[in-house]
Structures are given as C-alpha cells and as structure tokens.
N, C-alpha and C positions, 0 to 999 in steps of 0.2 A: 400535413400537420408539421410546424416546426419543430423539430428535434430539439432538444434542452441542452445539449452539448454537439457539438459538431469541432472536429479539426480540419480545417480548411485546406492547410499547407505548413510546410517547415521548408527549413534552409538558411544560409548565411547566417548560421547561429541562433537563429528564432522561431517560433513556433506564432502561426494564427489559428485561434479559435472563437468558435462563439459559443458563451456559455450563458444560459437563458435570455437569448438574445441581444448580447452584446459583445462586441465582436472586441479581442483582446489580442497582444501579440506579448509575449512573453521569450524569452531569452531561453535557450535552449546548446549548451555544448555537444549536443552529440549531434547537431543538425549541422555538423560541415562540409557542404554539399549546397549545390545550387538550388532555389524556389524553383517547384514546378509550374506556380503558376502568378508572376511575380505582378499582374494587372491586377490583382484582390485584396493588394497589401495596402488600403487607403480607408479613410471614413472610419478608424479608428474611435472605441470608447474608452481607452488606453491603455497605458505599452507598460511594461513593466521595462527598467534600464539596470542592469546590473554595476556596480561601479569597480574598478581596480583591485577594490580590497576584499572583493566577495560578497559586500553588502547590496543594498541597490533601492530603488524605488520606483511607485509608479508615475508617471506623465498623464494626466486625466484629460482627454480631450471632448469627453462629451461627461451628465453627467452618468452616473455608476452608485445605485446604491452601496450603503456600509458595506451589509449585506442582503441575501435573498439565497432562496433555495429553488432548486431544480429536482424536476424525477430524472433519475437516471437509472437502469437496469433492474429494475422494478422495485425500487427505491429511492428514499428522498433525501438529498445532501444540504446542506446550510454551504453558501459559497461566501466566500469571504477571501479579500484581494491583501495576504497579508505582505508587510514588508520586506518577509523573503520570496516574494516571488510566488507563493504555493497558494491555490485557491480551496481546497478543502477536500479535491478529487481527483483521482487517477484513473481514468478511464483502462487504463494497460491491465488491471489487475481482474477485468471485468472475466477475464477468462476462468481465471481461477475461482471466482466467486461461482460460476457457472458449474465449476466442477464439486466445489462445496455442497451446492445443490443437488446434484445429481447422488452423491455422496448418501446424502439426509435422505434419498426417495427409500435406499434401504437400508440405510443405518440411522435410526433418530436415536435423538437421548447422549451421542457421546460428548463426553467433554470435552473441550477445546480450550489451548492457551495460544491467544494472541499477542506477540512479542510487538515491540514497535510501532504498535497499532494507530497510533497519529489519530483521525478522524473518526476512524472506525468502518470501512466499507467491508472488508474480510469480518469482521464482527456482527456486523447488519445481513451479513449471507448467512452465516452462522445461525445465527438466531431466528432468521428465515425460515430455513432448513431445520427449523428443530431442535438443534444442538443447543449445550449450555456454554457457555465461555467465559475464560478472565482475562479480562480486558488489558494489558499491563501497557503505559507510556510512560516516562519521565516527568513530562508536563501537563500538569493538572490543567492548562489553557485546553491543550488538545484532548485530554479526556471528556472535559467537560464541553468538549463540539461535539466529538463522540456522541455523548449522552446525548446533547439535542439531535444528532441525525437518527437515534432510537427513538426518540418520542415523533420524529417528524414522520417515520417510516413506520407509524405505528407499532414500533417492537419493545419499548419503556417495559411494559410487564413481563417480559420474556427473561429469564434466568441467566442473568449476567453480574460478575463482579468488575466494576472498577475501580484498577488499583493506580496510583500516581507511586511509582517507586523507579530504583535504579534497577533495569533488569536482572542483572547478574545477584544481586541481593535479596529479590523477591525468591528466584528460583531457589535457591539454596536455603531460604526456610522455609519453602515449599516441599524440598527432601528430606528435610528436618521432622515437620511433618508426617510426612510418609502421602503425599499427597501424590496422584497420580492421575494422567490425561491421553486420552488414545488419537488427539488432535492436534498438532502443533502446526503455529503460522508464524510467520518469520521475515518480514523484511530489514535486515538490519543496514545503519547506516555506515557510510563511510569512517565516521568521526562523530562522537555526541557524548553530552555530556547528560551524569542521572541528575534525579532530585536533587541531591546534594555536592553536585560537583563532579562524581565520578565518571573519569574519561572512559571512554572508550572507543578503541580503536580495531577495525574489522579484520585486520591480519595480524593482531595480537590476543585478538580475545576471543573470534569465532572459535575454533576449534574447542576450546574451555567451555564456552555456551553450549554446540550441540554435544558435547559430553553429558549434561550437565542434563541437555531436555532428554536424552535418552536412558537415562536413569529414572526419570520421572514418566517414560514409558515404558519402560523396563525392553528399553531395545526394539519396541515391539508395536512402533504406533500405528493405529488404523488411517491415518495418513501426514505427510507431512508436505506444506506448500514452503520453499527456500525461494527469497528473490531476490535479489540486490543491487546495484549500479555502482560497483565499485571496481577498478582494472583491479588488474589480474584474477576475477571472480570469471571467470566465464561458463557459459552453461555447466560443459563436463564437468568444469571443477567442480561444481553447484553438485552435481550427482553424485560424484567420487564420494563428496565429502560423508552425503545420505548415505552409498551404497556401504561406504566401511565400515558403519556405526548400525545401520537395521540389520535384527536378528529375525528377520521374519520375510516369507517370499511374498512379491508385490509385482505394481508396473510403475517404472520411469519416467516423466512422460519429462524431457528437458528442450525446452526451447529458448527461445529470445522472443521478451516479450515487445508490444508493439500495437499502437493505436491505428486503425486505416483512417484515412485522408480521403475525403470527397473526391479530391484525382483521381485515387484508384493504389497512390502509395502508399507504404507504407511507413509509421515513426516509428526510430527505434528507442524503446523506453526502458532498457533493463535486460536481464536477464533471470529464467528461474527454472527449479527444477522442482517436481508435483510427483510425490509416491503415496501411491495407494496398496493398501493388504491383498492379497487374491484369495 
C-alpha cells in the first residue's frame, strides 16, 4: 500500500517527498550535506524555490491540486502547497503525538493549551487521546485548517476551544481568570508576529511565556512537550529551561527531532524536550 507521506531524501538544501502521491522537493536550510540518493531527484510535481528575500514560490511541473488530504498517523490532514513553502504537516512531531497518546491511555479528561498550534496535529492527538484543549494561533487562516483537520479526522465534536489571539495576551487573561491546564504544548517560532501586529521574538520573549504557562499550572504540569528550530535552542537548553520552572518530579525525555528517509537516514527537523509527572 502506498504510504500518504513518505521523505524520500534531503541534501544540497532540499528536501523530496511524496505526499499523497505526488512527489515534491521543497527547500530545506538544515539539509547541508550531500543527497543520498541523488538518481530520485526527477519527475517532479513541484519544487518549492525560495527567493533572496526569504519569500519564495512554487514551480508546478505536473498538475497538483489546490488542495487534498491525506491520512497520516491515524489521522487526516487537509494539504495545502502554501506560499511559504509549508504543506499543512510535520511528520517530525509524530513522536510527540505518540507520547500524548500514551499519556491519555491513563490519564484522560486533562486539559491541554496548545500554543502555536498552526494546523493542529498536537491538537488532533489531543483530542484522540481524550484530552480537552485550547487551541491558541495568531492566524485565523491556520485555525480554521485546524478546524478542518478536526472535522476530517473525525474529532469536530470533541472538546476544543479555538482562539485566533496574540499568545502572550490570551495567556495573561487566562491568569486573570484563574484558569488552569495540567497540559502544555509549545512550539514557538523564531520570529512572529500576533493578531494584531505584536512581535515576537524567541530569545526575548521565551523565558516571559514559560513563566507565564507555569503559573497557569501552578509549577506543576502533568506534562509539558517544548520544540523549536531556533539556534541557540538546543535540546539541553530546551530542558534547563523546563527543569528550572517544574515544581514537581517527572521524566525528561530530550532529543532532536527528526523524519527517517526511505535510505535509512535520517532529517533533522528541530529540536525538543517532553516532561512527564511520575
């Protein structure tokens, strides 16, 4: 049976995949290093080209619907070839999803905030497993993809708020509130900007955030997934940062995350640290 997503190879700054059968090559900075297997890179349905200024587009050489969806990790994603480059899925994060699950087998019902949440695949585990969660992006576009990979994955009914806000703003009349979550998910980016303009920047503002989610689990969450692709994040740091802030004993589990390749290699896609309560 053909796999819905498959990464063929990376290298010389690109990455090939085929995702529900159409085979794509997409730009990639952290692939600098040579193709393993550079006889595969043809017959293209097309390339994504990044340009000078950070922006970029795609090359269509066969055609490619708008969009379509695929199952992936026992769930259903809406793909979609946007102009930055990003299709609607990150296979690297399938780990984590894994552990969410395992999570839910004996703990259901906790709540969960998802920060960053883009498309929703940390959200679509979530709500797998049981859990309730709030959804939080900046952009109502990607919430409401979100939403469709809930309805597509069957989970629409499932106990979810989606909020289109600046993060750092949501949180904080969250503590206003008095509102409180024993699940925190987190991939923040380099550079982004909220709803309404507000910057943010990952080595000026992290430390202020997970202040911010630990008060809203009073030190003490039943777990917490950190991921990011940003230099100077690197795993440790990714732990340090958890281990100074939970008031409660757990397990670490910190790696570098990473897609395997038909070769046998593997992409590197990130970095993340996963604490669970004991």
């Amino acid at each position: 049976m053909t796999k819905s997503y498959e990464l063929l190879d990376s290298g010389d700054l690109s990455k090939l995949e085929i995702v529900g059968g159409y085979k794509l090559q997409r730009s990639s900075p952290t692939s600098a290093y040579g193709k393993e297997t550079p006889g595969i890179w043809n017959d293209l349905h097309a390339m994504y080209i990044k340009n000078d200024s950070g922006s970029g587009h795609w090359n269509f050489q066969k055609k490619v619907p708008e969009s379509f969806s695929i199952e992936f990790s026992n769930l259903t994603f809406k793909i979609k070839l946007t102009p930055f480059g990003h299709i609607g899925l990150f296979p690297e994060q399938e780990t984590n999803w894994n552990r969410i699950r395992e999570i839910g087998k004996k703990k259901s019902g906790l709540e969960v905030l998802n920060l960053f949440a883009y498309s929703g695949g940390s959200t679509l585990a979530c709500l797998d497993a049981g859990m309730s969660v709030c959804h939080v992006d900046a952009s109502k576009g990607m919430v409401d993809w979100a939403r469709e990979n809930a309805k597509l994955s069957g989970l629409e009914t499932k106990p979810v708020r989606w909020i289109v806000d600046d993060v750092m703003k949501f949180i904080r009349r969250e503590i206003k509130r008095g509102k409180k979550y024993q699940g925190l998910i987190l991939d923040p980016p380099s550079f982004g900007r909220g709803s309404k303009g507000e910057v943010w920047k990952i080595e000026e503002n992290l430390s202020e955030l997970m202040d911010a989610l630990m008060e809203l689990s009073d030190n003490k969450p039943e777990f917490v997934i950190l991921s990011c692709h940003s230099q100077g994040f690197s795993p440790l740091t990714l732990e340090r940062i958890l281990s100074s802030r939970i008031k409660t004993k757990g397990i670490y589990e910190t790696t570098e995350l990473y897609i395997p390749e038909t070769s046998g290699k593997k992409y590197p896609a990130g970095f993340c640290t996963f604490f669970k309560k004991s």
